[in-house]
C-alpha positions as CSV (number, residue, x, y, z in Angstrom):
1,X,-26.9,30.1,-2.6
2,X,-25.8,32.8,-4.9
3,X,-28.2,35.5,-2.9
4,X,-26.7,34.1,0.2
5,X,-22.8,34.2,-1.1
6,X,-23.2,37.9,-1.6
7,X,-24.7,39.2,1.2
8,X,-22.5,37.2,3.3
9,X,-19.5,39.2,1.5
10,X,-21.4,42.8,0.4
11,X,-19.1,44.2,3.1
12,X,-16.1,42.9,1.2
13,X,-17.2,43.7,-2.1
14,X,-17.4,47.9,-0.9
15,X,-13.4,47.0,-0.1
16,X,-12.5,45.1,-3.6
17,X,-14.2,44.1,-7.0
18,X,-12.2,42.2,-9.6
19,X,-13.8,40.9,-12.8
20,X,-11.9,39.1,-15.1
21,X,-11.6,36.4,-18.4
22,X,-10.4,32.6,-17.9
23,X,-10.1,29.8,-20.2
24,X,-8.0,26.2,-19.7
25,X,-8.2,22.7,-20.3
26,X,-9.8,19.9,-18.2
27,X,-9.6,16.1,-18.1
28,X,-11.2,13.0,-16.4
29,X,-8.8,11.8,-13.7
30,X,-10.0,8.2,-12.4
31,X,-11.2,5.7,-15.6
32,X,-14.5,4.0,-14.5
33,X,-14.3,-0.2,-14.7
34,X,-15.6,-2.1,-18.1
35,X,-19.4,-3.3,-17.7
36,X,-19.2,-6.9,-19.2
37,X,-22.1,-8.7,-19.6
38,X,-21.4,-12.5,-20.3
39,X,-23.9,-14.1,-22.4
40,X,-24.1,-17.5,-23.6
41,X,-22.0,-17.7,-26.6
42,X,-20.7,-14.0,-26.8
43,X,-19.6,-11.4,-24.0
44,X,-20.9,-7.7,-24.5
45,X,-17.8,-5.1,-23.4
46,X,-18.7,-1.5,-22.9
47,X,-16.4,0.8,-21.3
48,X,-14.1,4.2,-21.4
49,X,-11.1,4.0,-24.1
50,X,-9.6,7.1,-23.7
51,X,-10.1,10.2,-22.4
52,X,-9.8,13.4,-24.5
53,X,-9.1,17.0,-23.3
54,X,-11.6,19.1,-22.6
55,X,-11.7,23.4,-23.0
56,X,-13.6,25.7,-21.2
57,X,-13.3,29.5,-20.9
58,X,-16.2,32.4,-19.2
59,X,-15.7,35.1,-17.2
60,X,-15.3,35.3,-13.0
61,X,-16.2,37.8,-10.5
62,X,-14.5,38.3,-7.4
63,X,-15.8,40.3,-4.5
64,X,-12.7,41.1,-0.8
65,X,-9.6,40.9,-1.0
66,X,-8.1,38.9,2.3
67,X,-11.7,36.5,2.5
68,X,-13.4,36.9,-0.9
69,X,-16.5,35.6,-2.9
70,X,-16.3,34.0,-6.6
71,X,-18.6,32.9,-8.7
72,X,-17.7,32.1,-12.2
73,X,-19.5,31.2,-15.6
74,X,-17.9,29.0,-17.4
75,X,-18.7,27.3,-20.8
76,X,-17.6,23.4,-20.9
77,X,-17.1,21.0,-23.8
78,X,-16.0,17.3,-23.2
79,X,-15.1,14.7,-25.4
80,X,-14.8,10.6,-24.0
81,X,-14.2,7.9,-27.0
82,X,-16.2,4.3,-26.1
83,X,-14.8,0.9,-26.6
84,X,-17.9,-0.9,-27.4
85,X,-18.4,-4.6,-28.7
86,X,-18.3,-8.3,-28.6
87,X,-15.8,-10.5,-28.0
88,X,-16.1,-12.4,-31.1
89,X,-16.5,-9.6,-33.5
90,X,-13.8,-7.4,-31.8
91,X,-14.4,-4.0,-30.6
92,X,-15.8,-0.6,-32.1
93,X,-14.7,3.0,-30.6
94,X,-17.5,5.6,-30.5
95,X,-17.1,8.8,-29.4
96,X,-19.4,11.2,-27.3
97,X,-19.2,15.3,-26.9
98,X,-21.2,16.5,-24.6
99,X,-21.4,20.8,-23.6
100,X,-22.2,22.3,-20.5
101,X,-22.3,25.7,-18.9
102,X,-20.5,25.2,-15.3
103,X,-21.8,27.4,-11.9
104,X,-18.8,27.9,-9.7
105,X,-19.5,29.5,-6.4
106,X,-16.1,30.2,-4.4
107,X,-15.2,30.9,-1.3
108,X,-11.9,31.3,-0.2
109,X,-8.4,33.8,1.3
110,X,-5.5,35.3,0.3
111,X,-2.3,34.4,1.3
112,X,0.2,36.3,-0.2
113,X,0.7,35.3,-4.0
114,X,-1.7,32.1,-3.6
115,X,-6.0,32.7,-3.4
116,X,-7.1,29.1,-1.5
117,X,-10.8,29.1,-2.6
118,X,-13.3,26.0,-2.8
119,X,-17.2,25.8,-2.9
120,X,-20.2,24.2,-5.2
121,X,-20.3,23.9,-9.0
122,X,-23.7,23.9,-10.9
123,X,-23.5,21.8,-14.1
124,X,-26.2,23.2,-16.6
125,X,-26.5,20.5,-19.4
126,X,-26.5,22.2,-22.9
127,X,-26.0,19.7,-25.4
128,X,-24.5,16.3,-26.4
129,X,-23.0,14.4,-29.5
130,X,-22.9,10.9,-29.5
131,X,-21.8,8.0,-32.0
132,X,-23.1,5.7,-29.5
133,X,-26.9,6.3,-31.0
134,X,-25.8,4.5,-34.1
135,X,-26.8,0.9,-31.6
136,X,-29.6,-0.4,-31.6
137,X,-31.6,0.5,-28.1
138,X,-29.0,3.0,-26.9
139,X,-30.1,5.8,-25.5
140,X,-28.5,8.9,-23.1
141,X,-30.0,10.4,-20.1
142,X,-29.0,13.7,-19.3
143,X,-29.8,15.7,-15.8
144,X,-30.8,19.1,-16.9
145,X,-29.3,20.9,-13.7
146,X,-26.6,19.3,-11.3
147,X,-24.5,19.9,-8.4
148,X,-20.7,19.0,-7.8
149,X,-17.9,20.7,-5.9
150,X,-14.5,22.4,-6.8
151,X,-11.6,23.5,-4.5
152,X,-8.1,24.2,-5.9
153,X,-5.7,27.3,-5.5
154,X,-4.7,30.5,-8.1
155,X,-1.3,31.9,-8.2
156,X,-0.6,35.4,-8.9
157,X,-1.5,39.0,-7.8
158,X,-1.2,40.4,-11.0
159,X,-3.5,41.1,-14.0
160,X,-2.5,37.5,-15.2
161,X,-2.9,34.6,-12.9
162,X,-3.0,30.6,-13.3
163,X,-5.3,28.1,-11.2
164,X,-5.3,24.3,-10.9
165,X,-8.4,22.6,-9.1
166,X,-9.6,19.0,-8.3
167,X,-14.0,18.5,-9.3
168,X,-15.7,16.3,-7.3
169,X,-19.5,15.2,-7.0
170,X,-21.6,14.0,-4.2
171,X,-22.0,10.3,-5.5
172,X,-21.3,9.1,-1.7
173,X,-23.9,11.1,-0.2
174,X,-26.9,9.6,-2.6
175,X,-27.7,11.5,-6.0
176,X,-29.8,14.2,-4.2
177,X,-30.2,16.8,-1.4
178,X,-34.2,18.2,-0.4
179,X,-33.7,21.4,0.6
180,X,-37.0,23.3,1.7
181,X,-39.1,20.9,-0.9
182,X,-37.5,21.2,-3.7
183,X,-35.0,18.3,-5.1
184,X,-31.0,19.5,-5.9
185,X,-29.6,16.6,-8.3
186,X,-25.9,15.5,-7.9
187,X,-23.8,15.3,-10.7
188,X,-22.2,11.9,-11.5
189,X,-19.7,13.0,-13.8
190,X,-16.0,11.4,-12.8
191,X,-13.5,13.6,-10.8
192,X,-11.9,15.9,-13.4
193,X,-8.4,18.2,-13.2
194,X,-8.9,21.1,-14.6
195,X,-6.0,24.1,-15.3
196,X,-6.6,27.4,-16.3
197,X,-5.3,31.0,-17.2
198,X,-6.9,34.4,-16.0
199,X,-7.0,38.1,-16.7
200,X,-7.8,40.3,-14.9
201,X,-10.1,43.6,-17.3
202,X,-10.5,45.4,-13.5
203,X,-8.4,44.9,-10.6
């Protein structure tokens, strides 16, 4: 897709290259429902408590000017804390971090002080911390390599910019795509907000 992205736009790039530094914050905006499971004498509760706010930061590219390319590298740290428990011993909240290294592959055009851009977002899974280990038969399954999608807007044509975007995933559409033979997972992470700062090192 990346090979694709840039010879789609190497015509642009001859006109315009930008590369620049971005950092901002992200959080989860829809909380998933409880899973309760009613057992005889006690009922088991397991669900989201609170969402914390999450930092990222990399480096973007940007090849055109009026229709321009964008892909972005962009480190990713999360943090969710867990209401877990039974109802007659009260709950407990667990917290899990969890690290990735986020893809973004824009497309998108100018319109005077506002870049409209949108596209697929690669999650590469790095790491995770979890209090959530400390019960008994608990146990995380990460995807190594997942797809989502971003679209959102940037606002200003200087050397400093800000952007606000709206992730998605692909949940709807199953949890995978074959393309050619080979498997693309989608990512079911919830929809995040994220907001963000840029500079721009070449213009």
């Amino acid at each position: 897709m990346l090979a694709l992205g840039l010879l789609c736009c190497s015509h642009l790039a001859q006109a315009q290259f930008s590369f620049g530094l971005k950092g901002g914050v992200n959080t989860q905006v829809v909380k998933p429902q409880d899973i309760i499971i009613n057992g005889a004498d006690t009922a088991f509760n397991f669900g989201v408590d609170k969402f914390k706010f999450g930092t990222q930061f990399g480096a973007y590219f940007r090849l055109g000017n009026k229709v321009f390319f964008q892909p972005e590298i962009i480190f990713n740290s999360n943090k969710t804390d867990y209401k877990v428990g039974e109802s007659s011993l009260g709950e407990v909240i667990k917290n899990e971090r969890y690290n990735y290294l986020d893809l973004p592959l824009l497309l998108g055009f100018t319109a005077g002080p506002v870049r409209l851009h949108g596209g697929p977002v690669g999650h590469y899974y790095l790491s995770s911390r979890s209090e959530l280990t400390d019960f008994d038969g608990y146990k995380a399954r990460w995807k190594q390599f997942t797809w989502g999608w971003q679209a959102g807007l940037t606002i200003g044509t200087g050397r400093f910019s800000a952007d606000i975007r709206y992730e998605g995933n692909f949940n709807k559409q199953g949890d995978h795509i074959t393309f050619f033979g080979d498997e693309y997972h989608f990512s079911n992470n919830p929809a995040r907000l994220i907001v963000g700062l840029n500079i721009a090192l070449i213009k």
